[in-house]
N, C-alpha and C positions, 0 to 999 in steps of 0.2 A: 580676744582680750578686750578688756573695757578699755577706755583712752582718758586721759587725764591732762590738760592745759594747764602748767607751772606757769605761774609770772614770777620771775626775779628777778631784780636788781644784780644782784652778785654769780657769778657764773664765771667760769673758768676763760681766759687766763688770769681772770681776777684771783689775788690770792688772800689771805687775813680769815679772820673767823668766819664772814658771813658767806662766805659762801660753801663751808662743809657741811652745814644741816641738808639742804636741799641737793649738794651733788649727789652725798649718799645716797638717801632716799631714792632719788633718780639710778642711783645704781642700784637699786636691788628690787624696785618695782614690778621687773617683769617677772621674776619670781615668784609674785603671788597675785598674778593675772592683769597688771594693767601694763598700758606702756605710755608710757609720759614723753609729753610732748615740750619744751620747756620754749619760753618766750621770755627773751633777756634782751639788756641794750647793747645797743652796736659797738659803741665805745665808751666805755664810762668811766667817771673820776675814779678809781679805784685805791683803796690805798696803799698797796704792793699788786705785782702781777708775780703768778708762779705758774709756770707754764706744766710742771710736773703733776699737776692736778688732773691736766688736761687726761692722763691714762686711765680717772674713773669715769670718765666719759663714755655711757654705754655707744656699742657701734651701732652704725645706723638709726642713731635718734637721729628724730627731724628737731631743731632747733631755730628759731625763727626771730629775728633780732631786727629791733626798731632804732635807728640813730634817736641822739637826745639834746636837748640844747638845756644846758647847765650852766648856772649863776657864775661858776666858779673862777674860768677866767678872768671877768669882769672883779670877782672877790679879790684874786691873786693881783691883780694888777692895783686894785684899791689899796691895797695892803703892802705893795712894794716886794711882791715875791716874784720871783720868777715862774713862768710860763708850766715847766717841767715841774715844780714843786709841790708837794701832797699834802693835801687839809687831814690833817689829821682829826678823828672822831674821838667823841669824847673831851674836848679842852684841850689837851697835851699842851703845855706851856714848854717851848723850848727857847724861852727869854726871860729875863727876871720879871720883866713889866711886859702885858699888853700895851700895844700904843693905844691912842684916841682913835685912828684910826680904825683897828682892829676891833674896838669898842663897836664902832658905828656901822662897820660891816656887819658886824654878830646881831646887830640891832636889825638891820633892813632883813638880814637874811631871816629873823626869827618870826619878824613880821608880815615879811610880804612873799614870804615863799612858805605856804601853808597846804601839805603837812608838812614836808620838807623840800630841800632844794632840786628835788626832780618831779617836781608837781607840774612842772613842763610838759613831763614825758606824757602826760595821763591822755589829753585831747590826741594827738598822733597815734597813740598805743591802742585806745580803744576804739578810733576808726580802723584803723589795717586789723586786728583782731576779729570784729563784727564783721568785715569782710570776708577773712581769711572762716571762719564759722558757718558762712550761706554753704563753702563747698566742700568742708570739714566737720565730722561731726566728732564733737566730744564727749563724754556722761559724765566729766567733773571740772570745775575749774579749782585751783590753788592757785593763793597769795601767799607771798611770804615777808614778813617787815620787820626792821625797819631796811629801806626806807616805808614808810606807810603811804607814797603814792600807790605801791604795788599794788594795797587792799584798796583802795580807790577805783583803780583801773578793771579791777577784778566784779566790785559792787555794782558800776556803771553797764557790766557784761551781765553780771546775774539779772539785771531790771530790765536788760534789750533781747535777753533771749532764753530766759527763766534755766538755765543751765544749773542746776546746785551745785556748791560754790563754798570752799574749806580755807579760811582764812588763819593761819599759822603765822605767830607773834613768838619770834625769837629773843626780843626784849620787849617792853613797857612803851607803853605811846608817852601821855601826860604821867607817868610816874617812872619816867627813867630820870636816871641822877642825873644827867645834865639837863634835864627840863630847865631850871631854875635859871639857868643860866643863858637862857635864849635871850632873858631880856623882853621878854612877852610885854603888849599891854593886854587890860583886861579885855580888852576885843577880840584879840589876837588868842587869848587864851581859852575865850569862851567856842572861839571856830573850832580847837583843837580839840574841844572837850565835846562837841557834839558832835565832829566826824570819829571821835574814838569811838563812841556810844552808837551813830550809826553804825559802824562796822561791826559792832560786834553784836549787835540786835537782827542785822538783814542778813549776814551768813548762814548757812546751814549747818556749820558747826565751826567751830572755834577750839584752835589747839593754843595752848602755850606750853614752856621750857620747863617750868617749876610750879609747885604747887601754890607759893606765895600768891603768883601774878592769877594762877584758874583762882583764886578765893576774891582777888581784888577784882579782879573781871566780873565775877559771880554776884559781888555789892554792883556796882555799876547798872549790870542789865540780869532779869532774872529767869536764867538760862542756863543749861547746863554748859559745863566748857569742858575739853577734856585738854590732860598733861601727860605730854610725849617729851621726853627729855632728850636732850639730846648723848652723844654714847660715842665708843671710837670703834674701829673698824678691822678688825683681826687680820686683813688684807693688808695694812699699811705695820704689822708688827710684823718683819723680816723674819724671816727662821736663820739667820744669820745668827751667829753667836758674836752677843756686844760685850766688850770688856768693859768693866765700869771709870770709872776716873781714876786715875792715883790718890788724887788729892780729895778730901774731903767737900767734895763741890755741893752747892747749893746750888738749886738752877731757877731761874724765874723765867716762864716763856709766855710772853705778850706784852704787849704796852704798858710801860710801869708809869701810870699816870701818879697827880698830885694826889686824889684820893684812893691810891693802891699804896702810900708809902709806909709801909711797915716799920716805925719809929721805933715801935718795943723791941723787934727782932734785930734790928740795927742797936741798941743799948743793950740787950742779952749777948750780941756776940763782942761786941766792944766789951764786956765783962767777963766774957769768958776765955777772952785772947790773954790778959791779964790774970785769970785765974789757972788754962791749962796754957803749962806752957808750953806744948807740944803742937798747938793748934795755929801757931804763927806759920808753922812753916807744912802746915796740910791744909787749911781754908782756900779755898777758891770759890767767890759768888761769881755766878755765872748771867748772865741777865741779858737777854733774846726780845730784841724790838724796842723798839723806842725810848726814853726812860724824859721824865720830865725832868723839869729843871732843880726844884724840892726834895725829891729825891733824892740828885745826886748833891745837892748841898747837905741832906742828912748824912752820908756817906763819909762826906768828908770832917760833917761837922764828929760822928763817932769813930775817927780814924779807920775807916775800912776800904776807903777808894784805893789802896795802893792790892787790894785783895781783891778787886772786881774787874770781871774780863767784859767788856760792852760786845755784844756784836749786835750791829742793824737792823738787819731782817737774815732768815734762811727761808729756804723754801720749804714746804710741809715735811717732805723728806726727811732733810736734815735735821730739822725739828724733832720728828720720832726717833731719831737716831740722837740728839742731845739730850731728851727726857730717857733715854733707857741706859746712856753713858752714867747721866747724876748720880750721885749719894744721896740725896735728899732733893725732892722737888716741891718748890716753894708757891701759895696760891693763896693771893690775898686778894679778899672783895672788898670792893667798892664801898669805901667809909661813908655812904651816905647816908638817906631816909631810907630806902629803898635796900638796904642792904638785904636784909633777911630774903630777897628772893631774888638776888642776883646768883646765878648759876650757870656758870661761865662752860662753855664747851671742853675748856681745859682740860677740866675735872677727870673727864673721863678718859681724855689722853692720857692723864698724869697715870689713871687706874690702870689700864694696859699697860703701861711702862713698869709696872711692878719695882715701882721704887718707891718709898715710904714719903706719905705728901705731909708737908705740914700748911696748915687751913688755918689762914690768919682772916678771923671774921666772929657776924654774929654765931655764938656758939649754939644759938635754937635758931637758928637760919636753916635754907635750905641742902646749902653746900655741906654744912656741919653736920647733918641729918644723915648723906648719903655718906662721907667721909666715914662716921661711925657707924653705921650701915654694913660694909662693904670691910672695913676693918685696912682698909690701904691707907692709914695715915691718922695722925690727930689735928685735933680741931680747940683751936685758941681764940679766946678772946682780945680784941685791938691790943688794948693795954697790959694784959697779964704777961709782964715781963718776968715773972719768976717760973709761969710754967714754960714762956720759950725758954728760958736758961735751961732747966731739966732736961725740958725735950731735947734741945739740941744735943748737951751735955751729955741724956743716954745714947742717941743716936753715935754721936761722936766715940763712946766706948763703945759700942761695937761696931763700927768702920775700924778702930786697931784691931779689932780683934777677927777684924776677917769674916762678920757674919749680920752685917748691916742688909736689910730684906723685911720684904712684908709679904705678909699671906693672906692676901685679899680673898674674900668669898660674895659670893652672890651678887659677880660684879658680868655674869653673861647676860644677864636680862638689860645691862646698857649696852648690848652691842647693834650696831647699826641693821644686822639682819635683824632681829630679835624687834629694835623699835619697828622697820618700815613695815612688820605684820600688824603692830597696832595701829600703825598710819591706814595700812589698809583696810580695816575692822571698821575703821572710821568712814571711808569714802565708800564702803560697802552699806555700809549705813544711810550714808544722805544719795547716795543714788536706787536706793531697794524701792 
């Protein structure tokens, strides 16, 4: 078998989105000739652990882990949080005001921890790695980011021992939504924008999630990039027979930040509580992980908070098992610049779950593309509050009627075997 060196930040018992792209992959690699060897951190900020992960774990990988020295407690402590308490990714506002404080940490952290705040890890990682290399021989290395130290560590490896070297961008460097927000000076942003450009110029090949971000990559540096999306994994759909909900549940699973608040679908069902009145006493919104603050003030500002079940976090499990209980599974992108090529892992959870999605987003986006594609759901625009009223409205006739369902098609080319043979195609490629 060829042998393949994974850098990741996110690795099992870590749990949340980041780290399913690469556990898969790593699970199905020896399947089509390589065996991956995956190099993660010792202990890292995480932001949920789920130990249930840990059974994709193929046996007998060697796995090789670097401790890290991260900004973060020094942040938590600036900030008046406790020790145990999780930064959450993305802004998640869980107070009406940031303090000054909070202010000034986001400021040192956007500026002096460049690319991100494990830019620590990068000088220790690629000493013990260069090491571990003289008595290890590999034929590919893989990054995976964000965080984009990974591709860092991985770039420093390709230039000390010409190993070719697959750099895989699960979101956007300088054009993820919360860019903006870092609070950058122009210094600070001019660094960002030449280590993005270095990394995606010295790799030997370059993956992303969607097709948006291989286009904007493609303006950047002029080179081919290729787009592996990500998919769910037929392994984690139980042959267990799931009874669906009683009640007409809506489900949202993952962090319902400020720019995920679906206003219109919150004022379509506030209208339609009022217009069927059979609906007060079958809605239940169901909403899996974190929820900002905005959110639930919209909630309550369209009388629906007395209709919504919070739960915290579940573990993946559990998760596939509340997307396949729902009546309707809910997925709304990120309001931002960058929306058209946000292309959430979700998606293709939601697809397996064979429960009908509704796609609150750009509607010539990426997510809207495959949603209509694949035929598992419809795709709305932010504000077209007349076709969520329908949508819902037909949906909700047939939940009475006993025959609420979609008939997704041409939805196995996202499944996690299917992708890791393109993944391969690719490393067969820069090591031929």
């Amino acid at each position: 078998m060829k042998k393949v060196l994974v850098i990741t930040y996110y690795w099992p018992p870590s749990g949340g989105a980041g780290v399913q792209r690469w556990l898969k992959f790593v699970k199905y690699l020896r399947q089509y000739g390589w065996e991956p060897v995956v190099f993660t951190v010792e202990d890292g900020e995480f932001p949920e652990r789920d130990n249930s992960l840990l059974k994709d774990v193929p046996d007998g990988i060697e796995i090789i882990r670097e401790p890290i020295k991260e900004p973060y407690l020094l942040y938590k402590l600036f900030i008046g949080r406790g020790k145990k308490e999780k930064i959450h990714a993305g802004f998640l506002t869980e107070k009406k005001k940031n303090s000054l404080l909070q202010n000034i940490a986001v400021w040192i952290r956007g500026n002096f921890f460049i690319p991100d705040a494990r830019m620590l890890w990068i000088k220790p990682s690629v000493n013990k790695l260069q090491k571990w290399l003289t008595q290890n021989k590999v034929d590919a290395l893989v990054s995976t980011g964000p965080p984009h130290s990974c591709h860092l560590i991985a770039m420093k490896l390709r230039k000390l021992t010409g190993i070719p070297w697959l750099a895989d961008f699960r979101d956007p460097w300088t054009k993820i939504d919360y860019y903006k927000d870092l609070k950058l000076t122009a210094r600070a942003d001019r660094k960002h924008q030449r280590l993005e450009r270095e990394v995606i110029s010295y790799a030997d090949a370059v993956v992303t999630v969607g097709k948006t971000m291989q286009e904007e990559f493609a303006t950047l540096v002029s080179r081919d990039i290729d787009c592996i999306t990500n998919g769910y994994d037929d392994d984690d759909i139980t042959k267990e027979n799931v009874v669906p909900d009683t009640e007409f549940s809506i489900a949202h699973v993952g962090t319902m930040v400020k720019t995920r608040n679906p206003v219109a679908l919150w004022k379509a069902l506030s209208e339609l509580l009022e217009e069927e009145s059979g609906l007060k006493s079958h809605l239940l919104l169901k909403l899996v992980g974190k929820v900002d603050v905005a959110v639930q003030e919209s909630l309550t500002q369209f009388g629906l908070h007395t209709y919504v079940k919070f739960t915290d976090y579940l573990n993946h499990d559990d998760v596939v098992k509340v997307q396949r209980q729902s009546q309707i599974l809910l997925l709304v992108i990120n309001r931002t610049h960058n929306a058209k090529g946000v292309l959430t892992g979700k998606l293709f959870e939601y697809m397996a779950a064979r429960r009908p999605v509704i796609c609150i987003g750009p509607v010539d986006g990426d997510a809207a593309e495959i949603v209509n594609e694949t035929q598992c759901g419809k795709a709305v625009d932010y504000d077209d509050v007349n076709s969520l009223k329908k949508i819902v409205r037909d949906y909700y006739m047939q939940y009475l009627q006993h025959r609420l369902n979609t008939s997704s098609v041409n939805v196995e080319k996202y499944s996690r075997r299917a992708l890791t043979e393109k993944l391969v195609q690719v490393l067969d490629r820069i090591v031929s």
